[in-house]
N, C-alpha and C positions, 0 to 999 in steps of 0.2 A: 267601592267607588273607583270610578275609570281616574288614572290622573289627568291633573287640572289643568285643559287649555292652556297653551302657549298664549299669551295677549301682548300688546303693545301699549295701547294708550289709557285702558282703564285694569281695573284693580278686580279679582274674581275671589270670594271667598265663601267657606260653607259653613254652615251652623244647622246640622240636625236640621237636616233634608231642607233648610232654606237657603240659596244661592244668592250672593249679593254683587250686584255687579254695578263696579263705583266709576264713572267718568272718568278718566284721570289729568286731565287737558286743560285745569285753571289756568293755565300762562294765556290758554285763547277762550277760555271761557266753556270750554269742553264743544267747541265748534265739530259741526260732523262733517263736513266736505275738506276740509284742509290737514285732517289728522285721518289716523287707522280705526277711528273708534267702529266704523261702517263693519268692518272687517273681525272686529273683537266683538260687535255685536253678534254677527253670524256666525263666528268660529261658538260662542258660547252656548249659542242655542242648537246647535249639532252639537255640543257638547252633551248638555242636559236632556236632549230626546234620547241619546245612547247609553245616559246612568239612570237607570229607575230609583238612586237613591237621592234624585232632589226633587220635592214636591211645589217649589214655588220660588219663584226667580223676581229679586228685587232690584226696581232701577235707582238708582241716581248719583247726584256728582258732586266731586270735591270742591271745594271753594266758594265762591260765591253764586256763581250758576248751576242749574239742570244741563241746558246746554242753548248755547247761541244759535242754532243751527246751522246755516248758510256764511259762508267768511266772505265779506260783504265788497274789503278791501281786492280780494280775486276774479268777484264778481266785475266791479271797475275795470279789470287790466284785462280779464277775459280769459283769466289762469283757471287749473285744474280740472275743477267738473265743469265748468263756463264756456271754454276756451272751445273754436271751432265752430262751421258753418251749421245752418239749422238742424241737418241731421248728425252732424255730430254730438251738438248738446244733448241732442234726445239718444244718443246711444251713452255716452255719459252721465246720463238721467239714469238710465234703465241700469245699468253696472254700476252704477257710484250708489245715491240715497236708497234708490227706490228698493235697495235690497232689504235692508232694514224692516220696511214694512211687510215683504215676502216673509222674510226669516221670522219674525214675530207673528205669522199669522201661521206657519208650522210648529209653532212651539209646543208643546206637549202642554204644558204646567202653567197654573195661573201666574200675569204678573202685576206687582204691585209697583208704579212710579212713587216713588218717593222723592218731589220736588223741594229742593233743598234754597234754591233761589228762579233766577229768569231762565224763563222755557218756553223761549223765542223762535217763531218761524217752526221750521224743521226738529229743532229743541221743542216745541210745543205739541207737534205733532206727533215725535218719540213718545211722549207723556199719554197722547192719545189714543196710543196703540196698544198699551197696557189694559189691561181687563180694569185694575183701581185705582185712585191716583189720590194719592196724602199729599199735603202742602204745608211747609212752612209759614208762616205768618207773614213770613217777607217777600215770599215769592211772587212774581208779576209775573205774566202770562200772555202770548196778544198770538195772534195767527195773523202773521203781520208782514205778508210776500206783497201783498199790494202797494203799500210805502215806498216799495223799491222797484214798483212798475213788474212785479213776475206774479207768477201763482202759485198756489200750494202744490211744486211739481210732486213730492211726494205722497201723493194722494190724504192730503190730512183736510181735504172736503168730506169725503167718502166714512171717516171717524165722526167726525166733530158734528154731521149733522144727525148721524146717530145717536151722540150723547146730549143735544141739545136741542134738537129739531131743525128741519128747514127755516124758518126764519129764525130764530137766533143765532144760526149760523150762518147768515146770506149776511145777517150784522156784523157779525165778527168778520167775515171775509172780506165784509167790504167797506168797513172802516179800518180797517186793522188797527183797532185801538187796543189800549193794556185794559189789562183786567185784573184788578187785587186778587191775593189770595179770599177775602172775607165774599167777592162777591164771583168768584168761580164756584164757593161753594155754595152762594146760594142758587146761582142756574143750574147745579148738579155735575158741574165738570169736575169736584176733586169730594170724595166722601168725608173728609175731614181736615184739616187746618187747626196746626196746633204750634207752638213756639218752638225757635230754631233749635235748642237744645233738645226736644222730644221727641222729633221728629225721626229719626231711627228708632228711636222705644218704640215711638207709636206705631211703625210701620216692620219691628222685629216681632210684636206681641199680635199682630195681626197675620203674619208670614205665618208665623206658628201653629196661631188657631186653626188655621186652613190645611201648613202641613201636617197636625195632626190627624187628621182624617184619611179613610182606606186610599193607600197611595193609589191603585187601578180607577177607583172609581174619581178619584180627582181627575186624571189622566182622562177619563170618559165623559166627564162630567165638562173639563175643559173643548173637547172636540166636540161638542154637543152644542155648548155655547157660539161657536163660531159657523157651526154649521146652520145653526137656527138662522141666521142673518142671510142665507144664499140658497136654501131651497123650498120648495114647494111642500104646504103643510104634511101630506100624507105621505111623501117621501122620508121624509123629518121624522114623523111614526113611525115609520120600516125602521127607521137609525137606531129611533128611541129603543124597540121593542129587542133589536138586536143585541143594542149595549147591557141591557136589561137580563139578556141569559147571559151575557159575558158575564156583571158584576152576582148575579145568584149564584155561578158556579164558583168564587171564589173561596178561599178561606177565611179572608178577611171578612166578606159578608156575614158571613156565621161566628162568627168570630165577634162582630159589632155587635147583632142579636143576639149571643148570648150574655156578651155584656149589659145590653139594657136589661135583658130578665133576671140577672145576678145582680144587677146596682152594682157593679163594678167598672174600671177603666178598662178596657180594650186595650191588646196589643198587636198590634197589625203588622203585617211581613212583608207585604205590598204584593201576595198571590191567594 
């Protein structure tokens, strides 16, 4: 294992190949425009595409929030990512949030949001970017740029109508109202909602399950997933067919099969 990113605002730790990356910004509610968290995000995820020894990277945040997203109060005075005439906003769009959803869309390894409280705005959208997202019982939710007259600059349209469909998403965008934990999981935006105490079990025992399995072909298995979303069926096959002699010539491959024909556990090396 490479050593552990330099971070500022959130907290980075490993547990047998699962990576947990904690908010660390309760004093603002783990806000992403007025803290380094932008920054800790993308240093970690070039982290983990250069250690092949972390199989699945978990999000969420200390305190009472997931995260605030947009600091509301900057937005008012015209400070930080706000501040400047039309094209400057949008070049402070583009180098400030919008990295975040970049960096998470190179990530090698599945990630699991683990929302711990309100996962507001651009906080909501973080959640959305993640491959699974577990909830807290208390956790409230809203995509909620509209309220304050902006849009989802961090493209959390382009998520959320995936996870929900065009019209329940054209709802949430355009009412930007909250949404419980009990009923994100019944539209299918979080796979689970369990009490705040469980909440890291549920989402450590879940890391696990996953990074148990041959570390390459998670790795394959993850670019596969993202790639289905942006190309053309029968190019999509070339991918498939291609990753397909990747993961047969590994050792882990044979390694797994021999394990199911022995009824034994499998020991994988990640080659």
């Amino acid at each position: 294992m490479n050593q552990l990113p330099m971070l500022h605002d959130a907290l980075l730790t490993i547990d047998n190949r699962v990576a947990t990356l904690t908010l660390n910004r309760d004093d603002v509610r783990n806000e992403l425009t007025g803290t380094r968290l932008i920054d800790d995000i993308e240093e970690t995820v070039r982290w983990i595409n250069r250690d092949e020894s972390v199989s699945v990277l978990v999000i969420t945040g200390n305190g009472k929030a997931f995260s605030a997203g947009g600091n509301i109060k900057h937005m008012l005075a015209r400070q930080s990512s706000f501040a400047g005439d039309v094209y400057e906003v949008q070049t402070r769009y583009r180098s400030g949030i919008q990295r975040i959803p970049l960096a998470l869309s190179r990530l090698d390894v599945p990630t699991i949001a683990a929302i711990n409280g309100s996962a507001i705005g651009a906080g909501f959208d973080l959640a959305c970017m993640c491959d699974i997202r577990l909830a807290s019982d208390v956790a409230v939710m809203a995509e909620s740029f509209v309220n304050i007259g902006i849009v989802p600059g961090d493209g959390g349209v382009w998520f959320l109508q995936r996870l929900v469909g065009p019209q329940r998403a054209a709802e949430l965008c355009l009412t930007g109202r909250s949404v419980s934990a009990s009923e994100a999981l019944a539209l299918g935006l979080v796979l689970d909602v369990v009490s705040p105490e469980k909440l890291m079990t549920r989402a450590a025992e879940l890391a696990h399950s996953i990074a148990a399995k041959p570390p390459q072909a998670l790795r394959l298995t993850k670019r596969l997933l993202k790639s289905a979303q942006g190309m053309e069926f029968p190019e999509f096959l070339d991918l498939c067919a291609a990753f397909q002699g990747m993961c047969h010539n590994t050792k882990d491959h044979l390694e797994a099969v021999g394990a199911v024909l022995d009824k034994r556990r499998p020991h994988f090396v990640g080659r």
